[in-house]
C-alpha positions as CSV (number, residue, x, y, z in Angstrom):
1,X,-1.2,26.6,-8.9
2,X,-3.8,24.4,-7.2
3,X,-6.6,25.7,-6.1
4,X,-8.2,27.9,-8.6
5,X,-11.1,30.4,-7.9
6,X,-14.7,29.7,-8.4
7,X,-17.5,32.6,-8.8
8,X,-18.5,32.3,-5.3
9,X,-14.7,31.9,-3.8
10,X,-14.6,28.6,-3.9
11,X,-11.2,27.0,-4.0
12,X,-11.6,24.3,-6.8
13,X,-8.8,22.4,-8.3
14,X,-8.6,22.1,-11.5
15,X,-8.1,20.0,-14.5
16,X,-4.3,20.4,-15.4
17,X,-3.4,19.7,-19.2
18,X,0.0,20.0,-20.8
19,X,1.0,22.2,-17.3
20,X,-1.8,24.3,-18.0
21,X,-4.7,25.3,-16.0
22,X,-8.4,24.3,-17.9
23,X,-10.9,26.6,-17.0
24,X,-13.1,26.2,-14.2
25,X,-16.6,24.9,-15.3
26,X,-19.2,25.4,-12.1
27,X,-21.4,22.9,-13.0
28,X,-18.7,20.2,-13.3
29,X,-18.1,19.9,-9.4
30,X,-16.5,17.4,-7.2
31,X,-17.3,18.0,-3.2
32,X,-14.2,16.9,-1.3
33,X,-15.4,16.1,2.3
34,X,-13.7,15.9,5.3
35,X,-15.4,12.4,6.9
36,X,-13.8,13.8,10.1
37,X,-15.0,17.2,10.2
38,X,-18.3,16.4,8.1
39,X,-17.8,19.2,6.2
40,X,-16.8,20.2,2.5
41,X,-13.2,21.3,2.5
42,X,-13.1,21.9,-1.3
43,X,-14.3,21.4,-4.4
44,X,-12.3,20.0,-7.8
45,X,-13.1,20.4,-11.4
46,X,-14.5,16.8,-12.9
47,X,-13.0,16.4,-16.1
48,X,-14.8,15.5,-19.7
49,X,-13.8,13.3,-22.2
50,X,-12.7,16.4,-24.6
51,X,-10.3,17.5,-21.6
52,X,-9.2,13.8,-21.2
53,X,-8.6,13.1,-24.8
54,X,-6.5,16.5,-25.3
55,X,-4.4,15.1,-21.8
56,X,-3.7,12.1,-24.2
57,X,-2.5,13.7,-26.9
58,X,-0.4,16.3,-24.6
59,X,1.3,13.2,-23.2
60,X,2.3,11.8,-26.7
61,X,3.5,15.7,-27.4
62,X,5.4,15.0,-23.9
63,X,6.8,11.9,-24.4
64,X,8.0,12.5,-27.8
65,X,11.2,14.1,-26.1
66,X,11.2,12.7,-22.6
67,X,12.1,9.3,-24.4
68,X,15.2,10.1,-25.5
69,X,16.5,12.2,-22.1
70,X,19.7,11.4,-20.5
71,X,19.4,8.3,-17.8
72,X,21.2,10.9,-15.6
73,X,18.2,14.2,-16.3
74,X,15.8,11.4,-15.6
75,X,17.7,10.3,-12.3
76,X,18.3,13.6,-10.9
77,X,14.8,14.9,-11.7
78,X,13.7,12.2,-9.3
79,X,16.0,12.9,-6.4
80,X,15.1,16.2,-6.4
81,X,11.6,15.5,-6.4
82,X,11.9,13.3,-3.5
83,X,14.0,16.4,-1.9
84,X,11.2,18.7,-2.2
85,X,8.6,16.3,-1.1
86,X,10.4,15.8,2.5
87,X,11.1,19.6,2.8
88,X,7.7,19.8,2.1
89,X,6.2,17.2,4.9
90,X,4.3,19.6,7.2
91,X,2.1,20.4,4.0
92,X,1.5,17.0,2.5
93,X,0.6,15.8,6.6
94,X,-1.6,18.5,6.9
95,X,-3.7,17.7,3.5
96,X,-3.3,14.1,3.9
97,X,-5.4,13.9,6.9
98,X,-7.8,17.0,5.6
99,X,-8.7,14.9,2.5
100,X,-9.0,11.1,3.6
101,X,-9.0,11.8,7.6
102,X,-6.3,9.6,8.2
103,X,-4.0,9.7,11.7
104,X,-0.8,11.8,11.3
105,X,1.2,8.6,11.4
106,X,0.1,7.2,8.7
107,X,0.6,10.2,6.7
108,X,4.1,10.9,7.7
109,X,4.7,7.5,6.7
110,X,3.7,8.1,3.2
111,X,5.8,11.0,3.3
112,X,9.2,9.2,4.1
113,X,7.9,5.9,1.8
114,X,7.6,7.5,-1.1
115,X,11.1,9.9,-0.5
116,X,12.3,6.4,-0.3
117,X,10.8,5.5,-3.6
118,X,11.8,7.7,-5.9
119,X,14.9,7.5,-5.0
120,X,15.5,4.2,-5.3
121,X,13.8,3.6,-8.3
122,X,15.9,6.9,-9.5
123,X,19.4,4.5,-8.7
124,X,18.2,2.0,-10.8
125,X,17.4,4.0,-13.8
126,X,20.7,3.3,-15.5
127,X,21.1,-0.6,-14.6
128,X,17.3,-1.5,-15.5
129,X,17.3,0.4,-19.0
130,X,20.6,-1.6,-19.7
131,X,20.0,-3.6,-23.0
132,X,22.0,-7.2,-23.7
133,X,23.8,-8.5,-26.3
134,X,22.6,-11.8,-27.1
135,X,24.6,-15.0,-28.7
136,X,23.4,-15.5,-32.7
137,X,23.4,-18.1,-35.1
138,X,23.8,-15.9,-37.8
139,X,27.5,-16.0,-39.3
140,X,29.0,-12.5,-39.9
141,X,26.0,-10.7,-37.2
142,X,25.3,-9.1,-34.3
143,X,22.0,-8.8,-32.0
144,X,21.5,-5.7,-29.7
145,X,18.4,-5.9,-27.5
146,X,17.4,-2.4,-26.5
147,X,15.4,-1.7,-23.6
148,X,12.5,1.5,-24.4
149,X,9.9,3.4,-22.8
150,X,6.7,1.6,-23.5
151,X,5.3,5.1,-24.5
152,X,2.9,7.7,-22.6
153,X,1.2,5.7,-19.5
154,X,-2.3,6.6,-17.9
155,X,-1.9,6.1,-13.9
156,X,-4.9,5.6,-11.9
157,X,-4.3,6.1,-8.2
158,X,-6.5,5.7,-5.1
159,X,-6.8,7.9,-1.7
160,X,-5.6,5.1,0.8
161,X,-2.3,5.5,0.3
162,X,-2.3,8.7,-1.5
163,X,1.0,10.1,-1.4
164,X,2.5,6.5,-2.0
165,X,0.5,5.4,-4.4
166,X,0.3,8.1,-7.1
167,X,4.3,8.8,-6.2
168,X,5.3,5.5,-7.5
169,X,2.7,5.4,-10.2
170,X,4.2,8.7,-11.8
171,X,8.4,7.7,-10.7
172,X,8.1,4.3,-12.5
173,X,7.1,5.7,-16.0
174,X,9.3,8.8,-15.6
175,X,12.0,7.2,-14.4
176,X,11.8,4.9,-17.6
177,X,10.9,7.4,-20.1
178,X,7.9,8.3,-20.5
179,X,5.2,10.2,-20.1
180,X,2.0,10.3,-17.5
181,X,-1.8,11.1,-17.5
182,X,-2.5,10.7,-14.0
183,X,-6.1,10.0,-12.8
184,X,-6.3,11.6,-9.1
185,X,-8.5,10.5,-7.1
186,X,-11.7,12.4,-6.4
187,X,-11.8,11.8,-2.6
188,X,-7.5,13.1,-2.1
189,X,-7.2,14.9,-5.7
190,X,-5.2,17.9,-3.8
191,X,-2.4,15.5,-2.6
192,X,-2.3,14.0,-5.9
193,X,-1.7,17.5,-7.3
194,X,0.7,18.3,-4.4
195,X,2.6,15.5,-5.6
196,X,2.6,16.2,-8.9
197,X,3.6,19.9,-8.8
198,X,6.9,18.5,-6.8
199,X,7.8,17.1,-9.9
200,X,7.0,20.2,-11.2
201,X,9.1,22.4,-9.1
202,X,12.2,19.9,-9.2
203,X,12.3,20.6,-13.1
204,X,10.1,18.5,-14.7
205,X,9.5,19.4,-18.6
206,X,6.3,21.1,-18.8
207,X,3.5,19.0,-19.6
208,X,5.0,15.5,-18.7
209,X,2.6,15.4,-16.4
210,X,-1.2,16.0,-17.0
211,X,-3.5,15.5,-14.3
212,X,-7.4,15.0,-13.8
213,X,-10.3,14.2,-11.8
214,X,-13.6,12.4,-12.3
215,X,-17.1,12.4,-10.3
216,X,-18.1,8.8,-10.1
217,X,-20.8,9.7,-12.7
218,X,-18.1,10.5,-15.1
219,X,-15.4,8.4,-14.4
220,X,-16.4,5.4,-16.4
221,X,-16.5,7.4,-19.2
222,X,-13.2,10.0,-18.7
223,X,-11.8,6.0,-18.2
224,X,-12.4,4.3,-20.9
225,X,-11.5,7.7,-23.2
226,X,-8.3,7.7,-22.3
227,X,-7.7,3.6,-22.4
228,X,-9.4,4.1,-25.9
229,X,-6.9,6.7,-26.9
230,X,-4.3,5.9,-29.0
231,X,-1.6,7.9,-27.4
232,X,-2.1,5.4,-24.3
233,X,0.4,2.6,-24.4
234,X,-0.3,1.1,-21.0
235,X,-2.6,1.3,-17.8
236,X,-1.2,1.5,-13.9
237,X,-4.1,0.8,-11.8
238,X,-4.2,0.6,-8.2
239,X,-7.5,0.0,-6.4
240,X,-10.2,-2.5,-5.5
241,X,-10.8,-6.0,-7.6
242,X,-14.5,-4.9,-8.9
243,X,-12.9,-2.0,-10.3
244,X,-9.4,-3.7,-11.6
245,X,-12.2,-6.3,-13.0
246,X,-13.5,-3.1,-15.4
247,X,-9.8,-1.5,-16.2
248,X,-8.5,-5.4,-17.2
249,X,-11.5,-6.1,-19.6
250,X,-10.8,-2.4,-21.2
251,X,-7.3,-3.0,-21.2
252,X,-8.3,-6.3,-23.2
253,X,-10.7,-4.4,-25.2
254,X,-8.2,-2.2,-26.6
255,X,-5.3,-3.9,-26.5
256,X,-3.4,-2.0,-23.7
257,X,-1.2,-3.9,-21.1
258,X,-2.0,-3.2,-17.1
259,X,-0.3,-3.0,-14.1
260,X,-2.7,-4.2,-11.3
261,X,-2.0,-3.8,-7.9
262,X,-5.8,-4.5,-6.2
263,X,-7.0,-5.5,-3.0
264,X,-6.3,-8.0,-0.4
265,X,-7.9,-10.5,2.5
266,X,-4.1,-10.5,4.2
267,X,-4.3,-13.4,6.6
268,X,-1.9,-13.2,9.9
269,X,-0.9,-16.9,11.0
270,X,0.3,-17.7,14.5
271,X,2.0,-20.9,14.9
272,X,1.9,-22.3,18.3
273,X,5.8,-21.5,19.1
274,X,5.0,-17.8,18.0
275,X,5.7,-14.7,20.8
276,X,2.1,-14.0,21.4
277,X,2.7,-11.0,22.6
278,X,4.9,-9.4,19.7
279,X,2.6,-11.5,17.3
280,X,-0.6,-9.8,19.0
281,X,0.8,-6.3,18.6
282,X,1.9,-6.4,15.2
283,X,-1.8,-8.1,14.2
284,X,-3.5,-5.7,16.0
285,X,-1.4,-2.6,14.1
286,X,-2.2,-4.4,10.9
287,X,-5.8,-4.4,11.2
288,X,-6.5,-1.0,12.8
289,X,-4.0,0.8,10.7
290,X,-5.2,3.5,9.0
291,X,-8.6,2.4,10.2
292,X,-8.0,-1.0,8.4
293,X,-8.2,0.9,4.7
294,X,-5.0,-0.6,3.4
295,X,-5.3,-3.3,0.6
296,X,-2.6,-5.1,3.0
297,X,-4.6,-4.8,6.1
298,X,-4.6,-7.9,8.5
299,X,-8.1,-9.3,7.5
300,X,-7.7,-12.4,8.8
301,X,-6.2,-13.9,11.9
302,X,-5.3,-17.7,11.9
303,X,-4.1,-19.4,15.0
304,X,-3.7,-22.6,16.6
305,X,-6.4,-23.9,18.7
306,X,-3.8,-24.7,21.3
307,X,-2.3,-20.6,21.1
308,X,-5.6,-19.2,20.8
309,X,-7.3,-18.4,23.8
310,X,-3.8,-17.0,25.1
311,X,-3.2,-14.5,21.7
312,X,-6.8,-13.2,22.1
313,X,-6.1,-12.1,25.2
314,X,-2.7,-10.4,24.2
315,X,-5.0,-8.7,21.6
316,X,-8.1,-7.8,23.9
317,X,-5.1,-6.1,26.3
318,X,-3.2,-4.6,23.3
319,X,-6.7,-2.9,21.8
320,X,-7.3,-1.8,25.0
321,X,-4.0,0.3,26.2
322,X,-3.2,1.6,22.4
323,X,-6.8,1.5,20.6
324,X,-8.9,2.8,23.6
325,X,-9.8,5.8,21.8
326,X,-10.8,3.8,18.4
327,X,-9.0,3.5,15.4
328,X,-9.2,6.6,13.3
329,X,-11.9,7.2,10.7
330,X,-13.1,5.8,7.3
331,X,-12.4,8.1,4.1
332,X,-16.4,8.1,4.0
333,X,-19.1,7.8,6.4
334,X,-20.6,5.5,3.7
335,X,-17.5,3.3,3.6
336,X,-17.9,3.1,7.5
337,X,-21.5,2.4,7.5
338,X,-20.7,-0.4,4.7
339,X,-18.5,-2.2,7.3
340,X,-20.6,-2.0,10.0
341,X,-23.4,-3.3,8.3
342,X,-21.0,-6.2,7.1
343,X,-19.6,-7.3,10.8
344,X,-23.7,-7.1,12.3
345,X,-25.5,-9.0,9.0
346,X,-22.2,-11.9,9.6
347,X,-23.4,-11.7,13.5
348,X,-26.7,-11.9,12.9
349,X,-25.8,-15.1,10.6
350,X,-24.2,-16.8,13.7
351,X,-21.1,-15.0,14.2
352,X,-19.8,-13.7,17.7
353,X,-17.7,-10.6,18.9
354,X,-14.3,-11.7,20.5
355,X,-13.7,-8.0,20.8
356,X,-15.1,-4.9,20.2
357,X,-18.9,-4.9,18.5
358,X,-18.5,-3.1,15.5
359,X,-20.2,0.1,16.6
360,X,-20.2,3.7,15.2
361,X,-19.3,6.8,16.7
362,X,-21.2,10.1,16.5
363,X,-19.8,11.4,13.2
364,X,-20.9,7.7,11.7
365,X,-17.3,7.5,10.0
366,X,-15.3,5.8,12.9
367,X,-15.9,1.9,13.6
368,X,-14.7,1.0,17.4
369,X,-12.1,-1.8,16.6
370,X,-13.5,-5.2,16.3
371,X,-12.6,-9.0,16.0
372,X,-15.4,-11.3,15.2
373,X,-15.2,-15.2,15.0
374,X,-17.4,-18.3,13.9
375,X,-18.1,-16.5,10.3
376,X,-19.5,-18.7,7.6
377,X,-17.1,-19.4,4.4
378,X,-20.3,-18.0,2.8
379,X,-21.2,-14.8,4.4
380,X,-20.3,-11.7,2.5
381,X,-17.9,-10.9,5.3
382,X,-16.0,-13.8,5.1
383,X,-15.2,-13.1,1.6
384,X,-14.7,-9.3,1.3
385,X,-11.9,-6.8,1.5
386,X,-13.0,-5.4,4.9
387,X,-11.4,-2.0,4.9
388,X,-12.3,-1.2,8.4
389,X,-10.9,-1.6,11.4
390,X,-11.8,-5.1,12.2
391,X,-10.1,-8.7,11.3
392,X,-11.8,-12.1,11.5
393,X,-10.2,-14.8,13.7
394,X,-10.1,-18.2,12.6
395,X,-9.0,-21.3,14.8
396,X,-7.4,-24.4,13.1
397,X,-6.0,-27.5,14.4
398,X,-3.1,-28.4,12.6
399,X,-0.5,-25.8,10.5
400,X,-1.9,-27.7,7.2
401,X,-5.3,-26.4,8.0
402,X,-3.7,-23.1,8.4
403,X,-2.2,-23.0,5.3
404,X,-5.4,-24.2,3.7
405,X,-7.4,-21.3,5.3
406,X,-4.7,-18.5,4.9
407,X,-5.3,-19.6,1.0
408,X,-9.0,-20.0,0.9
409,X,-9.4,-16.7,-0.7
410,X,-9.5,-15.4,-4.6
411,X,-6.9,-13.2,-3.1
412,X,-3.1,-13.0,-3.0
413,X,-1.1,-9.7,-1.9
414,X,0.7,-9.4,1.8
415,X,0.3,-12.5,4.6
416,X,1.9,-12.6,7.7
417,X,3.6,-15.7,9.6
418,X,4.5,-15.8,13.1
419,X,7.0,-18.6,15.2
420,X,9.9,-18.1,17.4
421,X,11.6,-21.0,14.6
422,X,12.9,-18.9,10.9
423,X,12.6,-22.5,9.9
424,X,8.9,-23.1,10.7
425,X,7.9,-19.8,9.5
426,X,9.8,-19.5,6.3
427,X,8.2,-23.6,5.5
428,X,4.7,-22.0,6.2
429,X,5.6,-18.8,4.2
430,X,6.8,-20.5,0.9
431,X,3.1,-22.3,0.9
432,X,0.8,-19.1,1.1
433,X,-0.4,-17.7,-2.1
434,X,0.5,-13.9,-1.8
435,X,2.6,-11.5,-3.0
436,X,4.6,-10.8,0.2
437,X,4.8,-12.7,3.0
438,X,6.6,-11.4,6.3
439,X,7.6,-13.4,9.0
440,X,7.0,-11.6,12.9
441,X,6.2,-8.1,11.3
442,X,3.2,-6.3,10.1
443,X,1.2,-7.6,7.3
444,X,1.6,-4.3,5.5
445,X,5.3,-4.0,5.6
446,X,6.9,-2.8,2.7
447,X,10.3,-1.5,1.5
448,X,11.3,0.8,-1.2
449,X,14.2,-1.9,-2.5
450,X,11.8,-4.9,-2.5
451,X,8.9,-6.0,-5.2
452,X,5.7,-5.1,-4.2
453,X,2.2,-6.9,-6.1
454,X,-0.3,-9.3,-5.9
455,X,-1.0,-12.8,-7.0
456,X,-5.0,-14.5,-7.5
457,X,-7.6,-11.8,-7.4
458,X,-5.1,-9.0,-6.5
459,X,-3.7,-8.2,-9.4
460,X,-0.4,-8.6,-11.5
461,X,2.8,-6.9,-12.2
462,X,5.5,-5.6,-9.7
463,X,6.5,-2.0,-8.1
464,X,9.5,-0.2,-6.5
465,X,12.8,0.6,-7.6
466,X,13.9,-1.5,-10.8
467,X,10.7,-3.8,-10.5
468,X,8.9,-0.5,-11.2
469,X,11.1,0.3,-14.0
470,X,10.8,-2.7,-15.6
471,X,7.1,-2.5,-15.8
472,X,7.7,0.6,-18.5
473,X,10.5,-0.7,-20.6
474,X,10.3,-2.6,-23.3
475,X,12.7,-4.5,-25.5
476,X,13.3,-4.1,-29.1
477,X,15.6,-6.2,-31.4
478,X,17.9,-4.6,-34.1
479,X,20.1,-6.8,-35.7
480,X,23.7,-5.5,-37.9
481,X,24.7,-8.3,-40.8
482,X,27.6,-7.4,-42.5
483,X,27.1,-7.3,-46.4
484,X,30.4,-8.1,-47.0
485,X,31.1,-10.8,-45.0
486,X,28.8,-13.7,-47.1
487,X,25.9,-15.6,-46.4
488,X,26.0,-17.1,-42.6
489,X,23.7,-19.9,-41.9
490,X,20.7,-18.9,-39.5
491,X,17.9,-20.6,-37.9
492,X,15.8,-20.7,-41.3
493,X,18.6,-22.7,-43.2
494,X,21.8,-21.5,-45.3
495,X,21.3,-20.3,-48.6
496,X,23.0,-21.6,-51.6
């Protein structure tokens, strides 16, 4: 069940708890909007730290048995799952780009990804919860190094990527065995219980997932509740820095570990023997992706002085024959009007439009796509995830002054290099501090087989397949001495 009645007909989604349904409480709203359509397309329950606390403690109920399933009820609940998403893929298309107004694209894309996902991290299940037997000293022993569920995990997912994101977050700890409270996001919360009820439906035990939502008025507090709780073993949190800032100093606070996966200032470097042509293409689709609201977004183009005037010009004819119509829209019309007051304050500083001039449409939530040059190290623009579909172009004279500028930023998640030579772009690659760096692609490529996470300012730990398991597991030494045998000597001395 996801949408639940309120008095007036409303279709509210609700708080779900142990794989039950909490009550609907009216004056506990969130509006979901349609940036788009400027209008309300539903309305979810906001949780309270009661409701939160009892998902805790119904994920310790949970995990209790989960732990000890079979590697093969834990892989096969997560190929099914990724079955029943991709049967499902008109449905989650249709409420991707209801909720966060994204192109259809991008949302079939999610679909497929995170099919991808889960069953990839489902093959590695049995190799990644492998334990070892380690060499000892001891005389007459044994050491076996088991690898456990860390225990019940809180997952706290974004609506950028919505189906990917929250996918992972829950296939990881499953997959490991353990148990989920997932925080949905209050601007997609009906894909994140879309996504969530697949598990569901592919068998899931009842109550191994809980799910909730929070107003931004409560969320601080339904947060730290459930970081506080001492059911909650550790934190998966994907969003922006400011935010990961808060979840890291709770997750210091109360001594919980935390997967961080936050946002990005992706530079795109073109070397001078780059294709400019492909290279202009594949920056362009970076930035204007998903109207630029991708924590991998192309943020930054960096070029030779020598290749420059030539690439803007394969990205001033690019923009115009595939972005004519603009770029999509932002999630919010305040997100939208945050970017364009960005890109105008930077120009007003001294900056100039290559391309494009940062406009807004009618409905206030589209930006028409821009690049913008000449912006101070200091401006706020120069420094900020931009989110929008924009990028700042920098010229440099030499490839060390490239690398120096594709690093001048507290972040570190996806770069792009781009030459005609593997050589020159893999020497450029190995010196950028990021993540993931792809060579003549998209700065947002990503693959369900390969590591996915930041460095810096964007975060720490790794996703997909056994990356993502490993995050969950943990290892715990038992050692066998055999009383019979005598007294071996160890590391602390023989006795006698």
């Amino acid at each position: 069940m996801y949408f639940i009645k309120g008095p007036n007909g409303e279709d509210v989604i609700p708080v779900k708890i142990g794989g039950e349904c909490e009550p609907i409480d009216t004056s506990k709203l969130i509006e979901v909007v349609s940036a788009a359509q400027e209008k309300v397309v539903h309305y979810a329950q906001s949780a309270t730290s009661a409701q939160a606390s009892r998902a805790a403690d119904a994920a310790y109920a949970a995990y209790l048995k989960w732990r000890n399933s079979k590697y093969t009820t834990r892989r096969d609940l997560l190929l099914r799952t990724a079955d029943i998403i991709e049967s499902r893929r008109a449905k989650f298309v249709e409420t991707q780009t209801l909720e966060t107004s994204c192109p259809e694209s991008w949302a079939h894309f999610n679909v497929t990804l995170l099919a991808n996902c889960l069953r990839e991290i489902g093959s590695n299940i049995s190799y990644a919860t492998t334990g070892d037997l380690p060499p000892v000293e001891t005389d007459n022993a044994v050491g076996l190094v088991f690898r456990e569920p860390v225990g019940p995990v809180l997952a706290i997912s974004p609506w950028n990527a919505s189906m990917i994101l929250s996918g992972r977050a829950l296939a990881g700890p499953i997959g490991a065995g353990c148990s989920v409270v997932l925080k949905a996001s209050e601007l997609s919360p009906l894909v994140h219980h879309y996504v969530v009820g697949a598990f569901e439906d592919a068998g899931m035990p009842k109550g191994l997932i809980s799910v909730l939502q929070a107003a931004r008025q409560d969320s601080p507090l339904i947060t730290e509740t459930l970081i506080a709780h001492q059911a909650i073993r550790k934190i998966e949190f994907t969003g922006s820095a400011n935010v990961g800032k808060i979840i890291g100093q709770l997750g210091s606070k109360y001594l919980k570990p935390v997967l961080m996966e936050l946002g990005g200032k992706a530079p795109a470097v073109v070397l001078p023997d780059a294709n400019l042509k492909h290279a202009a293409a594949t920056i362009v689709d970076g930035a204007m992706m998903h109207h630029g609201q991708i924590c991998m977004s192309t943020d930054r183009i960096i070029v030779l002085r020598e290749v420059s005037d030539a690439l803007i010009e394969e990205i001033r004819a690019y923009i115009k024959a595939n972005y004519a119509n603009g770029a999509g829209h932002s999630v919010t019309r305040t997100q939208a009007e945050r970017a364009h007051t960005l890109l105008h304050n930077a120009q007003k500083a001294g900056a100039k439009f290559v391309i494009g001039d940062a406009s807004l449409d009618e409905t206030r939530s589209s930006l028409t796509p821009t690049i913008i040059t000449n912006v101070d190290p200091s401006d706020a623009l120069f420094k900020e995830e931009l989110f929008t579909a924009a990028s700042i172009l920098i010229t440099v004279d030499t490839e060390d002054e490239a690398v120096r500028a594709a690093n001048d930023t507290e972040y570190g998640l996806n770069a792009a290099v781009h030459s005609s030579s593997v050589f020159n772009g893999l020497r450029v690659a190995r010196q950028i501090e990021a993540g993931q760096v792809h060579i003549n692609t998209i700065t947002e490529y990503d693959e369900a087989t390969m590591p996915i996470g930041g460095t810096k300012g964007s975060g720490w730990g790794r996703n997909n397949g056994k990356y993502a398991l490993r995050e969950f597991l943990v290892e715990k030494t038992i050692t066998i001495h055999d009383p019979l045998g005598g007294a071996g000597g160890n590391a602390f001395g023989t006795k006698g």
